[in-house]
C-alpha positions in Angstrom: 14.7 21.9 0.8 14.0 18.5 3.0 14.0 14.9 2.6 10.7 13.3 2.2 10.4 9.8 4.6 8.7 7.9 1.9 6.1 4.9 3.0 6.0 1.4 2.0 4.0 1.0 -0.8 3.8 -1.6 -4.0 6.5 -3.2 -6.0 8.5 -1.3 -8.5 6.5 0.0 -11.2 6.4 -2.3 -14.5 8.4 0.0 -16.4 12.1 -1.0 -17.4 13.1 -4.2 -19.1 10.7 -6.6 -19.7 12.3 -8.5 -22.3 13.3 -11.4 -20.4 11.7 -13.4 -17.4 13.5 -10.8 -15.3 11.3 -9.6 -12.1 11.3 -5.7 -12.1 10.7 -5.7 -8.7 12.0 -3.4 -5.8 12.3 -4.0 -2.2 9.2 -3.6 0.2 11.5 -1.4 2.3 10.1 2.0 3.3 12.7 3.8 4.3 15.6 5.1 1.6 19.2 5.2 2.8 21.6 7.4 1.9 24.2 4.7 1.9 24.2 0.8 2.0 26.0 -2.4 1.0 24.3 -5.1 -1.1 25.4 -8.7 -0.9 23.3 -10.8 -3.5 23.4 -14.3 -4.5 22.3 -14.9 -8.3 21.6 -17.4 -11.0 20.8 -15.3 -14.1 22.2 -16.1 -17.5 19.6 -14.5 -20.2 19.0 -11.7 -20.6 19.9 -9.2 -18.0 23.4 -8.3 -16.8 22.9 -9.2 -13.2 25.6 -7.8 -10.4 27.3 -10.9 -10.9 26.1 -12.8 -14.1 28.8 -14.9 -15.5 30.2 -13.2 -19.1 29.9 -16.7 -20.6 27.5 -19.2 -20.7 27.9 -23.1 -21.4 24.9 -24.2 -22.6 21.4 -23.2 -23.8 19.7 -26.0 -22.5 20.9 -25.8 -18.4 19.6 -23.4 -15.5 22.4 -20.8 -14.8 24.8 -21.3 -12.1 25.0 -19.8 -9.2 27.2 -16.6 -7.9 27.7 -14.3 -5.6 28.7 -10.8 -4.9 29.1 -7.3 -3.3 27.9 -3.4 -4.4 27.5 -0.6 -2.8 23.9 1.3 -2.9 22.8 4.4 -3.0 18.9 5.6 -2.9 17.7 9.1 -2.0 14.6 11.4 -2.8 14.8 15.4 -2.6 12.0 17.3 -2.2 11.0 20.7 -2.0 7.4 21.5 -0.8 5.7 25.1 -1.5 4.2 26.4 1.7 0.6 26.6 2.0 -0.1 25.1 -1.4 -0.3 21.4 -1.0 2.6 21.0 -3.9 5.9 19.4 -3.9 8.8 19.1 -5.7 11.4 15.9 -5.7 13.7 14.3 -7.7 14.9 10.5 -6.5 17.0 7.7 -7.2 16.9 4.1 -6.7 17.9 1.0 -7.9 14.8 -0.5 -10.6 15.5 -4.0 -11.1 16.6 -6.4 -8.4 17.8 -9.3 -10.8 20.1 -6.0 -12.9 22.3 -3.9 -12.5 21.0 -1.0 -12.7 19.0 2.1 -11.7 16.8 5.0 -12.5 16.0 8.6 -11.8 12.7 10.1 -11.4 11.8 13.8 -11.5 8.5 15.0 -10.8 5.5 16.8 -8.3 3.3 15.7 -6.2 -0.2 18.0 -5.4 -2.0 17.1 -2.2 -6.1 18.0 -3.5 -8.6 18.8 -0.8 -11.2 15.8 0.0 -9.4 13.6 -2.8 -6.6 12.2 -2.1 -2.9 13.2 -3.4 -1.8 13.0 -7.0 1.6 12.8 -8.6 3.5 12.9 -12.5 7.0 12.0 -12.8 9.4 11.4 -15.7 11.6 8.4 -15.7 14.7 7.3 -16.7 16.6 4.9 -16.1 19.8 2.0 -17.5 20.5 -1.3 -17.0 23.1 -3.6 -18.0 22.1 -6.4 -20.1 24.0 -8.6 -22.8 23.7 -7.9 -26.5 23.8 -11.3 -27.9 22.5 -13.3 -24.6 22.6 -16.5 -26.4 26.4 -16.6 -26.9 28.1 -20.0 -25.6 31.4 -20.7 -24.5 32.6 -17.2 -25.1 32.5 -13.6 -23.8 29.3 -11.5 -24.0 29.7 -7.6 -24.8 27.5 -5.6 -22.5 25.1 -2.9 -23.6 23.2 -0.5 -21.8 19.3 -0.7 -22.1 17.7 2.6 -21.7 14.8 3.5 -20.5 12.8 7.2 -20.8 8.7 7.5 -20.1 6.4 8.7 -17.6 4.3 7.5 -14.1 1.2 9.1 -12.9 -0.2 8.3 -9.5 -3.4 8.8 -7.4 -3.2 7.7 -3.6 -5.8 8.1 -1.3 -8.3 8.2 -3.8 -11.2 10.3 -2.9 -10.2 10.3 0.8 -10.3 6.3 0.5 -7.6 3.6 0.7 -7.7 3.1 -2.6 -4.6 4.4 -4.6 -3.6 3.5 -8.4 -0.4 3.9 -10.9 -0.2 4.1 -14.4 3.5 4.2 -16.1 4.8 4.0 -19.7 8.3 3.9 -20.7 10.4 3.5 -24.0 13.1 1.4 -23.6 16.2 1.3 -26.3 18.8 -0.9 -26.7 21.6 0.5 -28.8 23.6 -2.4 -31.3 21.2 -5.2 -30.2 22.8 -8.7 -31.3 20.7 -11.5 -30.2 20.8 -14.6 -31.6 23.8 -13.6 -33.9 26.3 -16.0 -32.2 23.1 -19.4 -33.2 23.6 -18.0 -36.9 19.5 -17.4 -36.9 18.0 -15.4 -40.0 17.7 -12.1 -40.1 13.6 -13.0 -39.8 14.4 -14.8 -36.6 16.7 -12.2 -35.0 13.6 -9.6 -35.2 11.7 -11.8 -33.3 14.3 -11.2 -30.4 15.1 -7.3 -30.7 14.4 -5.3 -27.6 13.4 -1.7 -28.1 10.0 -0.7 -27.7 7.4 0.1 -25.3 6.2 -0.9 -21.6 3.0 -0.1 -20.0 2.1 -0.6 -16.4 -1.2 -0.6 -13.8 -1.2 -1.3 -10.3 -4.0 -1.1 -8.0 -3.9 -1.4 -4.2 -6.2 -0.7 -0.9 -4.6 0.0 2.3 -6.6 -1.5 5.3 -5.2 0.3 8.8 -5.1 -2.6 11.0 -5.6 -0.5 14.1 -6.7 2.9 15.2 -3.5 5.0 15.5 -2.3 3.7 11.7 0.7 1.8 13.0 -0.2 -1.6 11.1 -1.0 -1.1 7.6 -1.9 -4.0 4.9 -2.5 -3.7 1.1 -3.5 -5.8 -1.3 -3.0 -5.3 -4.5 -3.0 -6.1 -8.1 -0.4 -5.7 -10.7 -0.5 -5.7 -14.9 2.5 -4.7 -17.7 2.6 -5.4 -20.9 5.9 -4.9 -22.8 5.0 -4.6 -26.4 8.4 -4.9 -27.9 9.7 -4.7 -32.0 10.8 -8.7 -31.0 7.5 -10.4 -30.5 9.0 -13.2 -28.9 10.1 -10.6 -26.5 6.8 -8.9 -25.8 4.8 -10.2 -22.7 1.7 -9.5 -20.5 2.8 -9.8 -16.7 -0.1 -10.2 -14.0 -0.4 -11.0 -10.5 -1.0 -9.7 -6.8 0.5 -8.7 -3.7 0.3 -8.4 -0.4 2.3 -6.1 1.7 2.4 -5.6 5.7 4.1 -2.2 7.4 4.5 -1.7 10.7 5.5 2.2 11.6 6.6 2.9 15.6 7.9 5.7 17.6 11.3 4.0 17.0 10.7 1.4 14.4 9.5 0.3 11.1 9.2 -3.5 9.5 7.6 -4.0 6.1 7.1 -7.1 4.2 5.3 -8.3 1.0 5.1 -11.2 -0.8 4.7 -10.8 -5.0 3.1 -13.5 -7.3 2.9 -13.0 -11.2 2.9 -14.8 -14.2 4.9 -13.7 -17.2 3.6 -14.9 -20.8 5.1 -14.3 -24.3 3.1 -13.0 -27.5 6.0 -15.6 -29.5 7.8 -18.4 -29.2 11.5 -18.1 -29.2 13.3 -19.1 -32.7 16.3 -20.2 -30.5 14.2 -22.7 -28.8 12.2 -24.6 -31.4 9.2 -22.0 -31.3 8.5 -22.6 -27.3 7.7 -20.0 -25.1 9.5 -18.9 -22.4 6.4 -18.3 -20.1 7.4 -18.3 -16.3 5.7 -17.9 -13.0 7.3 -14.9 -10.7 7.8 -14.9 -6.7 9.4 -12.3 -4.8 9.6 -12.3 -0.8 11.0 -9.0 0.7 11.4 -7.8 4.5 12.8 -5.0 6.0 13.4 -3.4 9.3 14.8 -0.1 10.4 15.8 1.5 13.5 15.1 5.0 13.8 15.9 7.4 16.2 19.5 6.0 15.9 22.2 6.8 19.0 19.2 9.8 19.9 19.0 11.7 16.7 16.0 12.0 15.0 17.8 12.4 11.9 19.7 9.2 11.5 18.2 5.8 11.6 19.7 2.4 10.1 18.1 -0.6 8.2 18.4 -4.1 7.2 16.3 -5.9 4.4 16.3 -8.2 2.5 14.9 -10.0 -0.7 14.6 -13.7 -1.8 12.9 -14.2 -5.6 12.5 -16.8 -8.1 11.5 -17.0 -11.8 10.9 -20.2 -13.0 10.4 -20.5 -16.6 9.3 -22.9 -19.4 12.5 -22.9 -20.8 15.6 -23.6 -18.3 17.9 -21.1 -19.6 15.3 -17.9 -18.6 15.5 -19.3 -15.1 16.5 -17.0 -12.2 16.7 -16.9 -8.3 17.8 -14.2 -6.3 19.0 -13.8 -2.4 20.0 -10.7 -1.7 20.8 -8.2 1.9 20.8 -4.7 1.6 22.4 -2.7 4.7 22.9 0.5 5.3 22.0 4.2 6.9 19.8 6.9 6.4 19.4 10.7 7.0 16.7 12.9 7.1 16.7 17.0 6.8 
């Protein structure tokens, strides 16, 4: 059995919750830790249960307020590669959604092909914390679990190029869903916000080695999801680019990427007078590690860190994130 270093690659994979203007996003950092501390800075108040979302909200009309918090973190991925056959095994962990609190478990293999690059299939699950009637004012809102079950496929290293590709579909379920309940909307109108149903993801990228021994490596790449939900003024298509830089050393690795997407709705929202809640998505993450810590080649520690806005057409879907992760890793 051994750990498996794992490189920087794109942003999270569009699966998950997609029914607000929540950025699914992960950080550009390479290497997992075994154990970390998160200290995040938030303004979320629909629809996700962020680590530290208020539980009321005053008005529908008003960017959240801001808050602040602490978590602990834990991320790992367990491997076990056959000898001689190019196949591996793993199972791994990790936080999915930046503005939630949440996270998600994959189990799959990964099959190195001669002369075509490495493929890999992976079921998913995963659970976040979001509110079941998100439009509630001035009182407490119940939390639900949104769950999320479905299946990623990826190709790196395409033929022996840079090229590398995703493809993931999950089913997402949200159990005693109550939005708009507490704004006394019709049943019609309620439907139009229900969040079960199905998320599909594509992301392309091309990693250009800046140098001959590999140790600077930028990607491009482009991103699309669609969430097509049972509430159509939930459903969206989400596209955009990014562009990530890593750096890997003897002793250290940086990474860094910069996200940009743009979120639009299939319906306008009954709660709003019909409008959309379309949004434009940023997300700025860097991270550094130390490896080699104190001499052993097993340990090394990290620091990264993400800053992210979502500025939507309607105030209320607003978010903005700061957030430092910090921790250790070990590899065997």
């Amino acid at each position: 059995m051994e750990r498996k270093e794992t490189k920087a690659r794109l942003a999270s994979k569009p699966s998950g919750d997609s029914s607000s203007s929540s950025m699914p996003f992960s950080s550009a950092r390479g290497d997992k830790p075994i154990k970390a501390l998160r200290v995040t800075s938030t303004r979320s108040t629909c629809c996700r249960r962020s680590l530290s979302t208020p539980s009321s909200a005053a008005s529908l009309t008003q960017s959240p307020a801001s808050q602040s918090g602490t978590a602990p973190l834990f991320e790992d991925e367990w491997s076990y590669r056959f000898a001689g056959t190019g196949t591996r095994l793993f199972i791994s962990s990790s936080n999915t959604s930046t503005f939630a609190a949440g996270g998600g478990m994959q189990f799959g293999v990964r099959q190195q092909l001669p002369q075509a690059g490495s493929v890999s299939a992976a079921l998913t699950y995963g659970e976040s914390e979001v509110w079941l009637d998100p439009y509630a004012l001035n009182a407490s809102r119940q939390e639900g679990k949104l769950k999320s079950a479905g299946l990623a496929l990826g190709w790196s290293n395409i033929l022996n190029t840079p090229f590398s590709a995703d493809l993931s579909y999950a089913r997402q379920k949200l159990g005693n869903e109550r939005s708009g309940e507490a704004q006394g909307l019709t049943l019609a109108d309620q439907a139009l916000l229900q969040r079960n149903g199905n998320n599909y993801g594509v992301q392309a990228a091309y990693a250009w080695k800046l140098d001959k021994q590999g140790a600077h490596t930028l990607t491009p790449g482009l991103i699309y999801a669609r969430a097509d939900l049972d509430g159509k003024a939930m459903s969206t298509r989400r596209y955009g680019m990014q562009l990530a830089y890593a750096y890997q050393g003897a002793d250290w690795g940086a990474t860094t990427s910069l996200v940009a997407l743009r979120t639009r709705y299939q319906t306008g929202n009954p709660i709003f007078a019909g409008q959309k809640a379309d949004s434009r998505n940023t997300l700025l993450s860097l991270g550094l590690t130390r490896k080699n810590l104190f001499g052993a080649k097993a340990w090394s520690a990290f620091i990264s860190g993400n800053y992210g806005r979502s500025d939507s057409d309607i105030a209320y879907f607003n978010e903005h994130i700061r957030e430092v992760s910090i921790g250790m890793g070990y590899h065997f």
